[in-house]
C-alpha positions in Angstrom: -7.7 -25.0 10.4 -4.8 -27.3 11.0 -1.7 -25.4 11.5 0.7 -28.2 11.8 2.4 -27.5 8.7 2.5 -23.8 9.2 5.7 -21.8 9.0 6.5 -19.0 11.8 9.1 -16.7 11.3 10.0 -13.4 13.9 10.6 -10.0 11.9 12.6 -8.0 14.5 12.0 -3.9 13.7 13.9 -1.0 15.4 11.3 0.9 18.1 9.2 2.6 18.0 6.5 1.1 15.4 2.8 1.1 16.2 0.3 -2.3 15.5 -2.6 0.3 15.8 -1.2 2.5 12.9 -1.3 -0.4 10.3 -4.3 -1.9 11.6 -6.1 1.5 11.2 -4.7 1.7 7.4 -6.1 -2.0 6.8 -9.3 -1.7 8.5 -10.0 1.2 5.5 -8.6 -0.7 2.9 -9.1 -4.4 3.2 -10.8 -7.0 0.6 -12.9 -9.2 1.3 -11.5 -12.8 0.4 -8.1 -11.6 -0.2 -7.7 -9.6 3.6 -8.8 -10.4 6.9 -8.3 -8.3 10.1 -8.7 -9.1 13.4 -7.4 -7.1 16.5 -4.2 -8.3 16.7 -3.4 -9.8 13.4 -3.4 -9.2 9.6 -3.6 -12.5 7.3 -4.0 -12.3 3.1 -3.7 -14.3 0.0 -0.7 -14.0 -2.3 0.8 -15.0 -5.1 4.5 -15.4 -6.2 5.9 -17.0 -9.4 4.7 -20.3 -8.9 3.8 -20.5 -5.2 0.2 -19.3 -4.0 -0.9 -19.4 -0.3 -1.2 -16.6 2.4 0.3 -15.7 5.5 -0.9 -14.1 8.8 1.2 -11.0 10.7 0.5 -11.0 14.3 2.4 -8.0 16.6 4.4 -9.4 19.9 4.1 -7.6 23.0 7.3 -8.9 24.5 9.5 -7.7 22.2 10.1 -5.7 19.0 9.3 -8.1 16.3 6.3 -9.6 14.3 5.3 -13.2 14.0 4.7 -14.4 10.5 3.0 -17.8 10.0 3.1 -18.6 5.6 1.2 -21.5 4.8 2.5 -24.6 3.1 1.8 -24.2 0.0 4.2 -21.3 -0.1 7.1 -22.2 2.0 9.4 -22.7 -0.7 9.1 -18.8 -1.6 9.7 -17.8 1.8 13.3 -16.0 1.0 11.2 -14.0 -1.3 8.4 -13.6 0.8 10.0 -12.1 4.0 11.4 -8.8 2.1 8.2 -8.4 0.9 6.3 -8.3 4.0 9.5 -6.1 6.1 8.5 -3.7 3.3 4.8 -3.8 3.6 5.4 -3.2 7.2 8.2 -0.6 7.4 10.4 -2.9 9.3 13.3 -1.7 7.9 13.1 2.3 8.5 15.6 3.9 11.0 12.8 5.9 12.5 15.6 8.1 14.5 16.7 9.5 11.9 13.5 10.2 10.4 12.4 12.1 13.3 15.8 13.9 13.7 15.4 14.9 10.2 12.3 16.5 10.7 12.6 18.3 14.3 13.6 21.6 13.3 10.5 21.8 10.6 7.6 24.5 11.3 5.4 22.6 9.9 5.8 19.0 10.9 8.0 18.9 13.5 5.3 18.7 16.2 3.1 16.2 14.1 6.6 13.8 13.9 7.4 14.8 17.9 3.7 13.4 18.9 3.7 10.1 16.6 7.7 9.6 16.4 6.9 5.7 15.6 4.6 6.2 12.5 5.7 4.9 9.6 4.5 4.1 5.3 1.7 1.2 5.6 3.1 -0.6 1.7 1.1 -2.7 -0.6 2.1 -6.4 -0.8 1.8 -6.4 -4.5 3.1 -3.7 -6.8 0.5 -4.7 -9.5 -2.6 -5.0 -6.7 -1.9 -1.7 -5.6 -1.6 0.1 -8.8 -5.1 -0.8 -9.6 -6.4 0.4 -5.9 -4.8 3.9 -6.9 -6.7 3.9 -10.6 -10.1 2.6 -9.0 -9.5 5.2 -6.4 -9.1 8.2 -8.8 -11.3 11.1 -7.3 -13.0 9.0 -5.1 -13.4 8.1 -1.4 -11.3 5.3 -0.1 -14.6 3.4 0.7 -16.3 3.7 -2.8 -12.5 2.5 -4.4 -12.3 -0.5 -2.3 -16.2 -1.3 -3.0 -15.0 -1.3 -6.5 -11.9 -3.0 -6.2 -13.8 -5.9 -4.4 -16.3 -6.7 -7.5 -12.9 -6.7 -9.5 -11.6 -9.6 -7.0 -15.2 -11.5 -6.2 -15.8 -11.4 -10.2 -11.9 -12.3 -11.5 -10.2 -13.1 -8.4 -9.2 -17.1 -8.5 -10.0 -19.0 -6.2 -7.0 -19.8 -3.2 -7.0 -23.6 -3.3 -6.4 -25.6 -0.1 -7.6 -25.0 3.6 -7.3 -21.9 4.2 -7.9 -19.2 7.7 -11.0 -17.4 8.2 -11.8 -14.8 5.5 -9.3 -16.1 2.7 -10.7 -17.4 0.2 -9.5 -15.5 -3.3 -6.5 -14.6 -5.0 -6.3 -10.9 -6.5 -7.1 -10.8 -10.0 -4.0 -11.0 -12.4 -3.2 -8.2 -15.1 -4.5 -10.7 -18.1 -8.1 -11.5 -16.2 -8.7 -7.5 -15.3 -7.6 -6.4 -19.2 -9.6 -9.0 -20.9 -13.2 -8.3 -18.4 -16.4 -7.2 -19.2 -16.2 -4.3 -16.7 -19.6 -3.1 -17.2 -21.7 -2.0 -14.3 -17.9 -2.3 -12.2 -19.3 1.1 -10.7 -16.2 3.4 -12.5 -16.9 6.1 -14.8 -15.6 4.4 -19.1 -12.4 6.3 -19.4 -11.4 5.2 -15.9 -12.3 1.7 -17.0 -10.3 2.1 -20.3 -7.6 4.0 -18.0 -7.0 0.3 -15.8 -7.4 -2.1 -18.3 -5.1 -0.5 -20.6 -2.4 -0.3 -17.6 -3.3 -4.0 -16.4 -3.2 -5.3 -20.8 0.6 -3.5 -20.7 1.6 -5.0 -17.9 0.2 -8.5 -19.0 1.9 -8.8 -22.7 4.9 -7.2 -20.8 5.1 -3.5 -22.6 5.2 -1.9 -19.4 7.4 -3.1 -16.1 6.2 -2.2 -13.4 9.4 -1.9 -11.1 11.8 0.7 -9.5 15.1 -0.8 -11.6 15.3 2.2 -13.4 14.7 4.6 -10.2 11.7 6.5 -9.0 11.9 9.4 -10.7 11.8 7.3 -14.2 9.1 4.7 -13.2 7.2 7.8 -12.2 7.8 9.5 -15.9 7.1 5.9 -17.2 3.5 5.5 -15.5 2.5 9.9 -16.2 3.1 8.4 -20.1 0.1 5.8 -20.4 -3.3 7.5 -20.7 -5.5 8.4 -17.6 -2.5 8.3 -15.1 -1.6 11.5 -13.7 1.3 12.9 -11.3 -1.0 12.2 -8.3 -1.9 8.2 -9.0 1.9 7.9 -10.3 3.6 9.5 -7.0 0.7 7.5 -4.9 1.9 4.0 -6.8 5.6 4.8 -5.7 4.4 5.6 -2.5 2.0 2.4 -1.9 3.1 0.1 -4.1 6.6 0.1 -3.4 7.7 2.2 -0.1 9.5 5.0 -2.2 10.3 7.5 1.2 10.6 10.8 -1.3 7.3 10.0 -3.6 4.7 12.8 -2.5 1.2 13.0 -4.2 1.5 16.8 -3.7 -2.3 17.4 -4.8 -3.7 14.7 -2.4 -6.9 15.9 -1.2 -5.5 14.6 2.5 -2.3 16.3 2.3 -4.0 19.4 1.6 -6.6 19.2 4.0 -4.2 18.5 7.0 -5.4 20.9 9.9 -1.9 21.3 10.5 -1.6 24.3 7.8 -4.9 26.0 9.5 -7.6 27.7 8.6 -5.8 29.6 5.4 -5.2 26.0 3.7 -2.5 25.6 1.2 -2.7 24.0 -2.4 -1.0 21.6 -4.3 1.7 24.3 -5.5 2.7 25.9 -2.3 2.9 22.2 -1.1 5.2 21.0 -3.5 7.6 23.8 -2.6 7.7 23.1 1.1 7.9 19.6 0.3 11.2 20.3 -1.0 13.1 20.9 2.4 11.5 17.3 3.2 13.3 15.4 1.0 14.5 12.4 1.2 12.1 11.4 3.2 9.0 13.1 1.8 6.2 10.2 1.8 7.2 10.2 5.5 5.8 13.8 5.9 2.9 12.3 3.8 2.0 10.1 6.4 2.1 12.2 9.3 -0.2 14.6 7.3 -2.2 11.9 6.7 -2.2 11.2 10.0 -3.6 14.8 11.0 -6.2 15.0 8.6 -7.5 11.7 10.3 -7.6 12.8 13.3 -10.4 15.9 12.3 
C-alpha cells in the first residue's frame, strides 16, 4: 500500500492508559472488512458527511501518545475526525481523579487500585454501535458480532480506493439495514423488527440519535421505540458515545463480577450501589467488566 499520501497525527493522553486493554476489547468485537487488528495497531473504515476512508491507531512506546495515520480520501474531515477517535480511545479522561474517586469504595476500590489506567473502549460510530447492542440482545458477544458481520458483508458498501490489509467495507447505513431482506440474518423476528425499525427512524430522521438533549433524555428517548430496553439504552450511552454515568445495571457481566463473591447480587441491589459511583458510573462498569474477564 502506498502511504505517501497518508496523514499522521500524535494524540497525547494523560498516563496511565493501556494498548493491551483496547486491543483485548477489539479482538472480541471486530468486523471483518470494516476492523483489522494487529498487535500493535487498530485500523477501520469510516464514514463522515461526505468523506469516506479509514485510519490506523498505532500506541508509542516512547511517549504518552497515539499515532493516527487517515487516508487521503478523508483528510479534509480530519478536525472532525480527531475528536472522534480521542473519544473512542479515552484520551481525554483524567484518570486521577477517577481513581481518587473510587479509593475509599468496598467494593471497587481494589479492582481500580490494581488496573488504575483502565479506561471506556467507545464505538467510532454512534449509529454502528447501536445496532451491535440490538444484535447483541441476550446473546454472547461472539454470536452478535457473527451477526453483525452478515449485516456488513451483505449491505456494507464497498470502501473504494487502495486500501490496508483487512479494509475493504463500509458499515451499512441506517436506509440499507431498514430496507433488507434480513431473513436467515441468524436473529430471532421481533429482534429483526426491533433494528430495522430503529435503523428506518434514524434514516427518515424521526429519531436523533445524539446526546444534545443529555443522557438521561436520549436514554428515555431510545426505552420509547419498541424492543429497546433500559439495558441496550444505558449500553448505547455507554458504547456509542462515552457517557461516564450510563450503567447497564442488569448486564449479565456486571452481575457476574467475582468481585461480589459467591452470594452474587442482582440487577436491583446493583443499581443502588451504583449510586455512590456516580458520575463516573460506566467507569465502575469497566473495571467489573474487567473482573468478570479475568474468571
Amino acid at each position: 500500500m502506498d502511504t505517501s499520501n497518508v496523514t499522521t497525527v500524535l494524540l497525547a493522553y494523560n498516563a496511565p492508559w493501556h494498548w493491551q486493554q483496547f486491543h483485548a476489547h477489539f479482538a472480541l468485537r471486530k468486523l471483518l472488512g470494516v476492523e483489522h487488528l494487529s498487535d500493535n495497531s487498530y485500523t477501520r473504515s469510516f464514514q463522515l458527511g461526505a468523506y469516506a476512508g479509514w485510519f490506523k491507531v498505532e500506541p508509542q512506546t516512547e511517549q504518552n501518545a497515539l499515532k493516527l495515520s487517515v487516508s487521503e480520501s478523508a483528510r479534509g474531515c480530519l478536525d472532525q475526525l480527531i475528536p472522534r477517535v480521542r473519544k473512542m480511545f479515552d484520551l481525554d479522561a483524567d484518570p486521577l481523579a477517577i481513581a481518587k474517586h473510587f479509593s475509599a469504595d468496598p467494593h471497587v476500590a481494589d479492582l481500580v487500585k490494581g488496573n488504575p489506567g483502565l479506561r471506556l473502549p467507545t464505538a467510532f460510530d454512534p449509529f454502528e454501535q447501536a445496532v451491535r447492542a440490538i444484535v447483541g440482545q441476550q446473546v454472547t458477544v461472539k454470536a452478535a458480532v457473527t451477526v453483525t458481520g452478515r449485516l456488513v458483508s451483505r449491505l456494507g458498501e464497498p470502501l473504494a480506493g487502495t486500501n490496508p490489509e483487512g479494509i475493504e467495507r463500509l458499515f451499512p447505513q441506517p436506509q440499507a439495514i431498514a430496507e433488507a431482506n434480513l431473513e436467515g440474518i441468524g436473529m430471532p423476528g421481533k429482534r429483526v423488527q426491533t433494528l430495522q425499525y430503529f435503523a428506518g427512524q434514524i434514516a427518515n430522521g424521526e429519531l436523533q440519535l445524539n446526546m444534545q438533549q443529555g443522557y438521561l433524555s436520549l436514554v428515555e428517548t431510545l426505552c420509547a421505540l419498541p424492543g429497546i430496553g433500559p439495558w441496550t439504552a444505558e449500553y448505547i450511552a455507554l458504547r456509542a458515545f462515552g457517557e461516564p454515568d450510563a450503567f447497564p445495571a442488569s448486564d449479565l457481566g456486571l452481575l457476574k463480577a467475582p468481585v461480589w463473591g459467591a452470594q452474587g447480587i442482582n440487577a436491583k441491589q446493583l443499581h443502588a450501589l451504583a449510586e455512590s459511583w456516580r458520575p463516573w458510573r460506566a467507569y465502575a462498569a469497566a473495571h467489573l467488566w474487567q473482573n468478570y474477564s479475568e474468571v
